[in-house]
VEXSE-470681 format. One record per residue: residue in one letter; chain; z, x, y of N, C-alpha, C in turn. Coordinates in nm, 2 decimals, padded with zeros to 4 digits. Layout:
   code   unit       nZ       nX       nY      caZ      caX      caY       cZ       cX       cY
      a      A        Z        X        Y        Z        X        Y        Z        X        Y
...
END
This chain:
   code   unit       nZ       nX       nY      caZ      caX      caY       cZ       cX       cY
      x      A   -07.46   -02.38    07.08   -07.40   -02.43    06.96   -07.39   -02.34    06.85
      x      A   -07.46   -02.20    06.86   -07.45   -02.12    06.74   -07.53   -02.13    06.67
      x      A   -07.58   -02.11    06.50   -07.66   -02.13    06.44   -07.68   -02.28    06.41
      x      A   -07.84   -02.26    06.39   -07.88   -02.45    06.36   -07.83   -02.46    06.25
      x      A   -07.82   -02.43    06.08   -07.80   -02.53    05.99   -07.72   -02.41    05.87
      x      A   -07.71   -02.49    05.83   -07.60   -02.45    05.65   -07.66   -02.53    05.52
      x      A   -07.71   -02.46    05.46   -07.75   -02.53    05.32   -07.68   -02.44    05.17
      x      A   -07.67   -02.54    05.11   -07.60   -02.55    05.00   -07.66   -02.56    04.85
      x      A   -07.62   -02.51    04.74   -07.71   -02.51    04.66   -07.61   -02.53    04.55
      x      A   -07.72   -02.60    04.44   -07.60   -02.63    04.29   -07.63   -02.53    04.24
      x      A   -07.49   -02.52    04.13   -07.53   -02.44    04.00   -07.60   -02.52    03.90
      x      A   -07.60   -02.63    03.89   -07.66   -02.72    03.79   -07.79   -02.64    03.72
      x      A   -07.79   -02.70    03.58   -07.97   -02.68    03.54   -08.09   -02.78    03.58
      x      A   -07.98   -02.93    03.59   -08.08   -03.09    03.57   -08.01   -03.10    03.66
      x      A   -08.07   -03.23    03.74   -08.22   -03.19    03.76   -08.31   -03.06    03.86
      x      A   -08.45   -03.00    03.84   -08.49   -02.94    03.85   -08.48   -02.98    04.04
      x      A   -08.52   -02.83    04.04   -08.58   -02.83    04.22   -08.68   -02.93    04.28
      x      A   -08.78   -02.95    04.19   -08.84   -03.05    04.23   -08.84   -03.22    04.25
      x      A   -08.70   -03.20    04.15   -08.64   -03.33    04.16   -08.60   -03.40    04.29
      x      A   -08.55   -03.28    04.35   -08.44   -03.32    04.46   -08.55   -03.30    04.60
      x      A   -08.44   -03.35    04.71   -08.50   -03.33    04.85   -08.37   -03.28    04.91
      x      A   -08.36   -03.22    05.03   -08.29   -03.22    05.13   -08.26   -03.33    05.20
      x      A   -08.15   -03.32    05.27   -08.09   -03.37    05.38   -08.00   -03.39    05.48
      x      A   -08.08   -03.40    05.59   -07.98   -03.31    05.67   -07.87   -03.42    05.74
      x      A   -07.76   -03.37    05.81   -07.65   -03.42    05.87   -07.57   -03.36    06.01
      x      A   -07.58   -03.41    06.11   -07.55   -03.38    06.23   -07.43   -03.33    06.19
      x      A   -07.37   -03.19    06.27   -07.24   -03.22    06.28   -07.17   -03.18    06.40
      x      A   -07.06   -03.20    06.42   -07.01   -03.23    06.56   -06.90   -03.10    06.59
      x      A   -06.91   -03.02    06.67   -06.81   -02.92    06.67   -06.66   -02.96    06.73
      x      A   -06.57   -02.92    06.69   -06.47   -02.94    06.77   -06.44   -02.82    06.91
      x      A   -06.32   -02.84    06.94   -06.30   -02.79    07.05   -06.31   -02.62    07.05
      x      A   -06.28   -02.60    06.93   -06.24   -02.43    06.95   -06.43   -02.35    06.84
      x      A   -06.54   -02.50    06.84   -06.65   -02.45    06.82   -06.67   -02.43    06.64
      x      A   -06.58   -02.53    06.59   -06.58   -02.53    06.43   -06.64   -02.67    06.41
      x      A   -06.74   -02.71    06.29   -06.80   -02.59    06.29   -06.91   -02.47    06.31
      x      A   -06.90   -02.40    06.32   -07.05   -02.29    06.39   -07.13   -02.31    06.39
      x      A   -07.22   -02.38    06.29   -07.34   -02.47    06.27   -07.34   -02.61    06.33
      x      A   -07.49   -02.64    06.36   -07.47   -02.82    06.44   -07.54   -02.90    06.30
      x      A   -07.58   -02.86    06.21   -07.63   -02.91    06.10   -07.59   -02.87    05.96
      x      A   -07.58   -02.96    05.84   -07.58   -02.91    05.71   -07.66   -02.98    05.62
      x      A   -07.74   -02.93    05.56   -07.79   -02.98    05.46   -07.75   -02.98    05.31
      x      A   -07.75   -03.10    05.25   -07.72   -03.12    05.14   -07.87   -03.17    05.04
      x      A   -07.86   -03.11    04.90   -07.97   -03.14    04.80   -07.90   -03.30    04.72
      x      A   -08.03   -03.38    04.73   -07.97   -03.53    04.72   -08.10   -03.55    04.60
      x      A   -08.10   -03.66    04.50   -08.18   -03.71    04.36   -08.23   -03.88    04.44
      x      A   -08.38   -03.83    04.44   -08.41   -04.00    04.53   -08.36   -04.07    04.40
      x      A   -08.37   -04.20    04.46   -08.30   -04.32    04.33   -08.44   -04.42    04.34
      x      A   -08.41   -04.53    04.32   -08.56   -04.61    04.27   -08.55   -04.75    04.42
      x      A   -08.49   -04.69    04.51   -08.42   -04.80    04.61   -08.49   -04.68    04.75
      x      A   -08.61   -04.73    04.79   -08.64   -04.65    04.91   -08.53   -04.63    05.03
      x      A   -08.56   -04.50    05.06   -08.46   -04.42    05.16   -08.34   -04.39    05.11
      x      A   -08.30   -04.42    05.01   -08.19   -04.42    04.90   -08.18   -04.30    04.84
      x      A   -08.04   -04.18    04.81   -08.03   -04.11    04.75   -07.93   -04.04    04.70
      x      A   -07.86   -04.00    04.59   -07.74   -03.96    04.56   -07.72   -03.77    04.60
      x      A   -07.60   -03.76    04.63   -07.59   -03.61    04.71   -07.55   -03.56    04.52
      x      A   -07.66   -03.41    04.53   -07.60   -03.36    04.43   -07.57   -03.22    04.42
      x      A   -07.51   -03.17    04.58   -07.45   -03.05    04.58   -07.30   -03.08    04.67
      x      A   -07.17   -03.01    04.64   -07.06   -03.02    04.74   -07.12   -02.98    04.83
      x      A   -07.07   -03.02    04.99   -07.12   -03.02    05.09   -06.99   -02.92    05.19
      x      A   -07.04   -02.85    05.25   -06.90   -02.73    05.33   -06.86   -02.79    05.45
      x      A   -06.93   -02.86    05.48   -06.87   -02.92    05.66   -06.88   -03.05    05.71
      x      A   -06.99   -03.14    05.64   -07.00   -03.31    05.63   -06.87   -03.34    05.59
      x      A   -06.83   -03.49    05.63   -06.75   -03.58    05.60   -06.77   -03.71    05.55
      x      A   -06.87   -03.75    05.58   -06.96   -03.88    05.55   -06.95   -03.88    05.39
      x      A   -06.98   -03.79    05.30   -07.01   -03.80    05.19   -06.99   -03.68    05.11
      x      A   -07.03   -03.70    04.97   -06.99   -03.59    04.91   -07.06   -03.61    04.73
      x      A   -07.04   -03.52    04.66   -07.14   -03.49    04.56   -07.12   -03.68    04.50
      x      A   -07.23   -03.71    04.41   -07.21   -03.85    04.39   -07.25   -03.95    04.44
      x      A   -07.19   -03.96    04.59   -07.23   -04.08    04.66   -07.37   -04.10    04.70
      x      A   -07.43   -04.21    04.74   -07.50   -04.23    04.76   -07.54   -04.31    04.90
      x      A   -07.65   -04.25    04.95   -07.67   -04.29    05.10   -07.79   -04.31    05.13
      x      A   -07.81   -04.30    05.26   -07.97   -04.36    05.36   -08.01   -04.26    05.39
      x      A   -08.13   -04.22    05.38   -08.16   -04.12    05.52   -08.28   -04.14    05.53
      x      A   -08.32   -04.12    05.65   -08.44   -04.18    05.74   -08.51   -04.04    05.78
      x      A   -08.68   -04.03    05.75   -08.70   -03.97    05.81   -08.76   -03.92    05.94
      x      A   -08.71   -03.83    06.03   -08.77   -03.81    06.16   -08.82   -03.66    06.18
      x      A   -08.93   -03.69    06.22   -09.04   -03.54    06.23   -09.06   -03.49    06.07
      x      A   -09.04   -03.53    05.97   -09.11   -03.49    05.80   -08.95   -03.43    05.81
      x      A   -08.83   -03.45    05.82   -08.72   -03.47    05.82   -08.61   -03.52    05.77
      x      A   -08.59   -03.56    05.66   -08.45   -03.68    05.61   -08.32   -03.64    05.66
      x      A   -08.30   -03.72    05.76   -08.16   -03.76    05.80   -08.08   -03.82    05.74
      x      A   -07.92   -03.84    05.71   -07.84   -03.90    05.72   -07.84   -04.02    05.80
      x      A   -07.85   -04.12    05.78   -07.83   -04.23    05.85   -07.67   -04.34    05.81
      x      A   -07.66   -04.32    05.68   -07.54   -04.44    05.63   -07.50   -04.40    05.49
      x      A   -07.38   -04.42    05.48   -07.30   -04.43    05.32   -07.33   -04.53    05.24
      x      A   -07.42   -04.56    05.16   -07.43   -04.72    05.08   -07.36   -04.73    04.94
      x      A   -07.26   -04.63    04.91   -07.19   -04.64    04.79   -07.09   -04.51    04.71
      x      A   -06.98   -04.51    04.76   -06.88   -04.37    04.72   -06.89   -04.38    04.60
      x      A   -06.91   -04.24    04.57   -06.85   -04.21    04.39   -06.69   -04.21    04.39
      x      A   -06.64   -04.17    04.30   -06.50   -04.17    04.28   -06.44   -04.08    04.31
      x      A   -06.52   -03.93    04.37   -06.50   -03.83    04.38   -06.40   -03.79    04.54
      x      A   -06.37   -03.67    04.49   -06.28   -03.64    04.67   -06.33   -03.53    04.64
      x      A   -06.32   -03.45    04.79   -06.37   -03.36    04.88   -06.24   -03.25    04.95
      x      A   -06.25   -03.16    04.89   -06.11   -03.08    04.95   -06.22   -02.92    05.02
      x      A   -06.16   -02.83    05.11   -06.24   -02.72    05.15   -06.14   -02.67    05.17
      x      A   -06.12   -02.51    05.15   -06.06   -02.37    05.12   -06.06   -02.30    05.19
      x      A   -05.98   -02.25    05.25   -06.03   -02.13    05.38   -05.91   -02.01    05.26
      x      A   -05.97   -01.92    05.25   -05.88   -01.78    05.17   -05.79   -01.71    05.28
      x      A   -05.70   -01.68    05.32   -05.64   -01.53    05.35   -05.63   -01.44    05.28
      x      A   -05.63   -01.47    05.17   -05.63   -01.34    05.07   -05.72   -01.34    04.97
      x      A   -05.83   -01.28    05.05   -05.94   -01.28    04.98   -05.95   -01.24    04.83
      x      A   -05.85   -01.18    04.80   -05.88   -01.13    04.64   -05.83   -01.23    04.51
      x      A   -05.75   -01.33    04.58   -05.72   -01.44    04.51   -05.83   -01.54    04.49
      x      A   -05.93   -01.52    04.54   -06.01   -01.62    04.52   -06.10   -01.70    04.36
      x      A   -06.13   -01.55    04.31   -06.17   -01.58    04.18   -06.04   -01.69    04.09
      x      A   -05.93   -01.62    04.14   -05.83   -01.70    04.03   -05.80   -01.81    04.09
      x      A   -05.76   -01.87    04.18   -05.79   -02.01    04.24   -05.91   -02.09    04.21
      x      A   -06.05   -02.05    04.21   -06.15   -02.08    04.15   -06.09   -02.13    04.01
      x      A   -06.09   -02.02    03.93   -06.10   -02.06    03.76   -05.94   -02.13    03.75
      x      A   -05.88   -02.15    03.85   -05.77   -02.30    03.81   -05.80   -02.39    03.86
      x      A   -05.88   -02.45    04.00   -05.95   -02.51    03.97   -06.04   -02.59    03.87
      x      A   -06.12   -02.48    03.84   -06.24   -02.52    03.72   -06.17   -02.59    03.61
      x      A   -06.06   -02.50    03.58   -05.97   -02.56    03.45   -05.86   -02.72    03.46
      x      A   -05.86   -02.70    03.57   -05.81   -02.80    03.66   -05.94   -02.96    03.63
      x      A   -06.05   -02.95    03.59   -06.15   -03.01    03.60   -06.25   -03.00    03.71
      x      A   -06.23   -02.92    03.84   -06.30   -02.97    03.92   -06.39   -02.82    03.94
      x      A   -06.50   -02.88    04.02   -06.61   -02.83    04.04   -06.62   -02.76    04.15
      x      A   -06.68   -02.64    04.16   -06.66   -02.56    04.30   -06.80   -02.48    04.40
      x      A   -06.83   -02.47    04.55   -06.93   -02.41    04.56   -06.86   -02.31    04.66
      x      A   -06.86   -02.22    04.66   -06.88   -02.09    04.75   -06.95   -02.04    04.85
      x      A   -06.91   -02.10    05.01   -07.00   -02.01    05.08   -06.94   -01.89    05.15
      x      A   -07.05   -01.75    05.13   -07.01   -01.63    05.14   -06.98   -01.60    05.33
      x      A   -07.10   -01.72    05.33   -07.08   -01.67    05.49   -06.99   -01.76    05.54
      x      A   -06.91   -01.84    05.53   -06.81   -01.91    05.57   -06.65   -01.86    05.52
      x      A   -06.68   -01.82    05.45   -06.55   -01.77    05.30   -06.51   -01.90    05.30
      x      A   -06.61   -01.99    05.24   -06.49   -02.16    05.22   -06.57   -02.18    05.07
      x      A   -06.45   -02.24    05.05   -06.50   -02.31    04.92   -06.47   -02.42    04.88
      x      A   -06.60   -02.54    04.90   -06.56   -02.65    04.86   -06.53   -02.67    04.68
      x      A   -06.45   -02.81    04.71   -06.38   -02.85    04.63   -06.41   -02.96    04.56
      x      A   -06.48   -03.03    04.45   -06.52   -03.13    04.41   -06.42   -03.20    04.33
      x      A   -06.32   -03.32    04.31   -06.25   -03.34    04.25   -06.31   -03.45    04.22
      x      A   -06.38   -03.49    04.05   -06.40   -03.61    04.00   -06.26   -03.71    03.97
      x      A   -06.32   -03.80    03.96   -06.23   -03.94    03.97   -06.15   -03.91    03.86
      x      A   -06.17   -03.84    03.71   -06.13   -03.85    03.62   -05.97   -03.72    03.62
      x      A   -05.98   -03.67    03.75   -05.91   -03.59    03.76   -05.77   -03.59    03.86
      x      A   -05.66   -03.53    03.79   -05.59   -03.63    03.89   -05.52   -03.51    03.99
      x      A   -05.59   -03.60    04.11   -05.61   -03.58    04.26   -05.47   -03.48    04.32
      x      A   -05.35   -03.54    04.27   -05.20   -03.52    04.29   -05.17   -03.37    04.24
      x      A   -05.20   -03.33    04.11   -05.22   -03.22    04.06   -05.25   -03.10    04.15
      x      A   -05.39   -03.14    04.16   -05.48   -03.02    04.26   -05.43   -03.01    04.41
      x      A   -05.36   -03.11    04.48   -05.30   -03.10    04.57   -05.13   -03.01    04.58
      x      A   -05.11   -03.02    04.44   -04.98   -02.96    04.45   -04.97   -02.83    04.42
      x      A   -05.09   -02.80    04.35   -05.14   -02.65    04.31   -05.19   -02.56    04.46
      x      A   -05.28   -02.64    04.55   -05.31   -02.61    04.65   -05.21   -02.61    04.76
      x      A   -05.14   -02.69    04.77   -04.98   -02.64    04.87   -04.92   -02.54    04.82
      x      A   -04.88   -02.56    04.69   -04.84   -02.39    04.64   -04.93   -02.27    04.71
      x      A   -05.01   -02.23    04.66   -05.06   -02.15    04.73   -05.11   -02.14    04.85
      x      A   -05.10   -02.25    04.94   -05.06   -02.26    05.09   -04.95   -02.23    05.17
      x      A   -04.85   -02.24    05.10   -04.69   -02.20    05.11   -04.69   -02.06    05.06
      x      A   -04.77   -02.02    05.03   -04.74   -01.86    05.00   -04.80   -01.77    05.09
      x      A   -04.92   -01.85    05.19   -04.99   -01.77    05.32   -05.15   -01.75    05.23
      x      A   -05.14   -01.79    05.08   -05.26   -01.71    05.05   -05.41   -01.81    05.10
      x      A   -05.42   -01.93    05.14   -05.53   -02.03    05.18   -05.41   -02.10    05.27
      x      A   -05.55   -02.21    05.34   -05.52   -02.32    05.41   -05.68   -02.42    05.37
      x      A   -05.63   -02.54    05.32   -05.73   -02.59    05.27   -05.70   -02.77    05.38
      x      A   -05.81   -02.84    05.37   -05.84   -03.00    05.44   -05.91   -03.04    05.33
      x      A   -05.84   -03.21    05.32   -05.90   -03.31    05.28   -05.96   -03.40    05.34
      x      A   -06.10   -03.34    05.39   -06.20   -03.45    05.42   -06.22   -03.57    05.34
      x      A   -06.28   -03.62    05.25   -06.27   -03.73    05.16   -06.13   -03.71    05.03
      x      A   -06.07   -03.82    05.03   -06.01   -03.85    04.98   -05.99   -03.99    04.89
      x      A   -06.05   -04.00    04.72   -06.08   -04.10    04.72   -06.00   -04.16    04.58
      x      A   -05.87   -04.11    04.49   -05.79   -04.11    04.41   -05.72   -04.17    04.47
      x      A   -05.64   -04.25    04.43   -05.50   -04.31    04.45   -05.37   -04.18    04.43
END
């Protein structure tokens, strides 16, 4: 199956390292072996509701969830799994694949200006895509075909959660 896992990390200040925990999430490859990893971990903020916890990094290859929401995870072997979704943020989830690598910074900072929030992995060349609720969804999708229609990316909407 390739390497075991992919972890992700915020830029945030708050909350601290210590705040947070891990957790991991099976993932399932497709046919052609995407993607390369069988796990991803995401950094989640326990809540005051045992096994309960809000995800607080974009995630590169889960579907289940995304920065915001809040879920279950159970743990096995000193472990927190993914077990269940117990409540979507308002957020959507878009991921990035570059062809042209040198566009990437400026797709980034239109994004950003765009409102939404971004994480970069180097060893994937993907960059997730955080689009808060307050942001409208239609916009960034039509900015992102544009530059899909030009060859420079190919991006998927795994969560999708704007009207």
């Amino acid at each position: 199956m390739g390497k075991c896992c992919v972890g992700t990390a915020t830029l945030k200040k708050a909350p601290t390292m210590n705040d947070l925990v891990k957790i991991f999430f099976h993932l399932k490859q497709d046919e052609d072996g995407y993607p390369e990893v069988s796990a991803e971990s995401v950094w989640a903020k326990s809540t005051e509701t045992a096994d309960e916890y809000i995800v607080d990094n974009i995630p590169f290859f889960i579907r289940e969830a995304t920065i915001g929401d809040t879920l279950k995870a159970l743990k096995e072997e000193g472990v927190l799994w993914f077990d269940s979704l117990r409540h979507r943020s308002g957020n959507s989830l878009i991921r990035i694949v570059f062809f042209e690598k040198s566009l990437k910074e400026k797709i980034n900072e239109k994004l950003n200006a765009m409102g939404c929030s971004t994480e970069y992995s180097k060893d994937h060349s993907l960059l997730a895509v955080n689009i808060p609720a307050e942001v409208d969804l239609s916009d960034v999708r039509v900015y992102l075909q544009s530059e899909a229609d030009l060859g420079n990316i190919d991006f998927e909407e795994p969560i999708l959660r704007q009207p």
